[in-house]
C-alpha positions in Angstrom: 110.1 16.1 160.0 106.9 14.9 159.4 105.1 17.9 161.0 107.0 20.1 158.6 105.5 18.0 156.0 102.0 18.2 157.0 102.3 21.8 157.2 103.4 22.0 154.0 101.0 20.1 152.4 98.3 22.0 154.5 99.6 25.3 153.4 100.1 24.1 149.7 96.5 23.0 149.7 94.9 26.8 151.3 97.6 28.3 148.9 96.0 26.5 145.7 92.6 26.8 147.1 92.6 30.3 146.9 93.8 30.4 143.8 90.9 28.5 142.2 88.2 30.4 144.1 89.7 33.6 142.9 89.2 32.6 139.2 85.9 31.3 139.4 83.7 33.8 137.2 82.0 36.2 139.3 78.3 37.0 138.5 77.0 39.7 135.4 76.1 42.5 136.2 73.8 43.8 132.7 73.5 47.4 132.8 70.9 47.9 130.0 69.3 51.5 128.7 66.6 51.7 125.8 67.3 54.6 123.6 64.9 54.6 120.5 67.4 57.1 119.1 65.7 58.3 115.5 68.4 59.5 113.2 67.5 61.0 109.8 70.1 61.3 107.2 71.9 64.1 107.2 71.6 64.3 110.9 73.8 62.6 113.5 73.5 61.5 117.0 75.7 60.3 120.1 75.2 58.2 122.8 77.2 58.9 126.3 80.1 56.3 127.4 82.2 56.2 130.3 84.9 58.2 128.4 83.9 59.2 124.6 80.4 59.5 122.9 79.6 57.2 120.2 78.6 59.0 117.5 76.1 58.0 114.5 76.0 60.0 111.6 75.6 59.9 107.4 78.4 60.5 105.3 76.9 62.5 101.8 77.7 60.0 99.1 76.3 62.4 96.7 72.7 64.0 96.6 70.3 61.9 98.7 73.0 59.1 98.5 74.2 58.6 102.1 76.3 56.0 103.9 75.8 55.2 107.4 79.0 55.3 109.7 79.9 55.0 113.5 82.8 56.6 114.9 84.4 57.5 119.0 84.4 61.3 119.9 87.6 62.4 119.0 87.5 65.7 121.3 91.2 66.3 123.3 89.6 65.4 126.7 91.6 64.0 129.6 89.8 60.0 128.7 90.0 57.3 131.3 89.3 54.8 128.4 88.5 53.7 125.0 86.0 52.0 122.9 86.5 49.0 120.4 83.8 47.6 117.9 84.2 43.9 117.1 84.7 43.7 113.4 84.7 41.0 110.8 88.7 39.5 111.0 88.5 39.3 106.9 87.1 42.2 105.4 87.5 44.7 109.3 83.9 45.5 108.3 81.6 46.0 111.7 80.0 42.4 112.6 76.4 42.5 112.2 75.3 40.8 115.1 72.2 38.5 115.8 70.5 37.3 119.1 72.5 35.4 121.6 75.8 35.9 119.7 78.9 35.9 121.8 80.6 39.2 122.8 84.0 38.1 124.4 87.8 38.7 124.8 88.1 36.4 121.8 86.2 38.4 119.4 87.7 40.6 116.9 88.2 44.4 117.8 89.4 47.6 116.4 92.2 49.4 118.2 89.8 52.4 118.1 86.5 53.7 116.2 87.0 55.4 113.3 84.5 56.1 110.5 83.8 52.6 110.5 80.9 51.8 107.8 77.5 50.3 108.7 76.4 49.2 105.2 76.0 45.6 106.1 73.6 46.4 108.6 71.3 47.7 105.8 67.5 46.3 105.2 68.7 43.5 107.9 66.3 44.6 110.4 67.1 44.6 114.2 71.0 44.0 114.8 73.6 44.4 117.1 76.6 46.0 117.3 79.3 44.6 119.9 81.5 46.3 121.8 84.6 46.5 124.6 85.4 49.6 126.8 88.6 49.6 128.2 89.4 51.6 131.4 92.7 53.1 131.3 95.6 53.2 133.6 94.2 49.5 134.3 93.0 48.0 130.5 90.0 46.5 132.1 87.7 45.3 129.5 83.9 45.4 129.7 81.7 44.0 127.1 78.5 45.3 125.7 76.0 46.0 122.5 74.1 48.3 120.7 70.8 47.3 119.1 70.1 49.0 115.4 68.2 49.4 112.5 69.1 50.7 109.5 66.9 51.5 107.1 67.3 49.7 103.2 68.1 53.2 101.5 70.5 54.2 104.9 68.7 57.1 105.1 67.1 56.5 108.8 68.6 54.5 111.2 67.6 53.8 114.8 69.4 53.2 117.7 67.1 50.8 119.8 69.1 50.2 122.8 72.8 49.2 124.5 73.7 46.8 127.2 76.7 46.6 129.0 77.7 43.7 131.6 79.7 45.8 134.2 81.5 42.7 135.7 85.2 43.6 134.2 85.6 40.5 131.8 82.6 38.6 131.6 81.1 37.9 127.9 77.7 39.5 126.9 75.4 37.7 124.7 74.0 39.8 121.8 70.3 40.3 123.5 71.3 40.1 126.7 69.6 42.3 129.4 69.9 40.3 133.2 
């Protein structure tokens, strides 16, 4: 009896033991490109994802009145995934991030990107954009930015550089390149 005991609490204890090792947080792993992307309005330009392009481009608000907006190719493509861009919970306006702001599971996300505005990031100089991609048939979720500045007048707007930490579910910090 008491050997059946002992082997329970033995097996109990490797049983539980595994379980905490497999949720201690496994290392980053930063993937980070600089783009020094230029975009004049009325131009637009994209940047490559692991399933859709993120596009940049000027709306025509009326002559030489332009509005800066992001949006997720839209092309019928067999897509292994989908982007969100972590938004303001009040007004779903995209969060105009500073350095060493947290990009995280808790964060606020659109379902998808769609002609989302970019006002607030006007005459604010350097700013990030957060994101999530999400790998489909499995939903896992990998945080990253996107460094820009928009010009006061949202006529030029430049796309300084993106970051993504490639270990599925770890945060990113705004800024964050190792």
């Amino acid at each position: 009896m008491k050997t059946k005991i002992i082997l329970l609490i033995i097996a109990f204890s490797i049983l539980t033991g595994n379980c905490k090792k497999n949720q201690e947080k496994l290392p980053d792993d930063i993937y980070y490109n600089e783009l020094n992307i230029m975009i004049a309005a009325p131009e637009n330009d994209s940047i490559s994802g692991a399933c859709r392009s993120i596009i940049f481009y000027f709306s025509d608000e009326g002559e030489f009145d332009y509005q800066a907006k992001i949006r997720a190719d839209t092309s019928l493509i067999v897509c292994d995934g989908y982007y969100s861009i972590m938004v303001n919970s009040q007004s779903s306006t995209v969060t105009a991030l500073s350095d060493g702001d947290e990009i995280n599971a808790q964060s606020n996300w659109t379902r998808s990107i769609v002609d989302l505005s970019l006002d607030q990031f006007a005459g604010k100089g350097e700013k990030y954009i957060g994101y999530k991609s999400t790998i489909i048939p499995s939903y896992d979720s990998f945080y990253g930015w996107i460094k820009i500045k928009l010009s006061i007048h949202m006529d030029t707007l430049t796309v300084i550089g993106r970051a993504t930490n490639n270990t599925e579910g770890n945060s990113i910090l705004a800024g964050q390149t190792d």
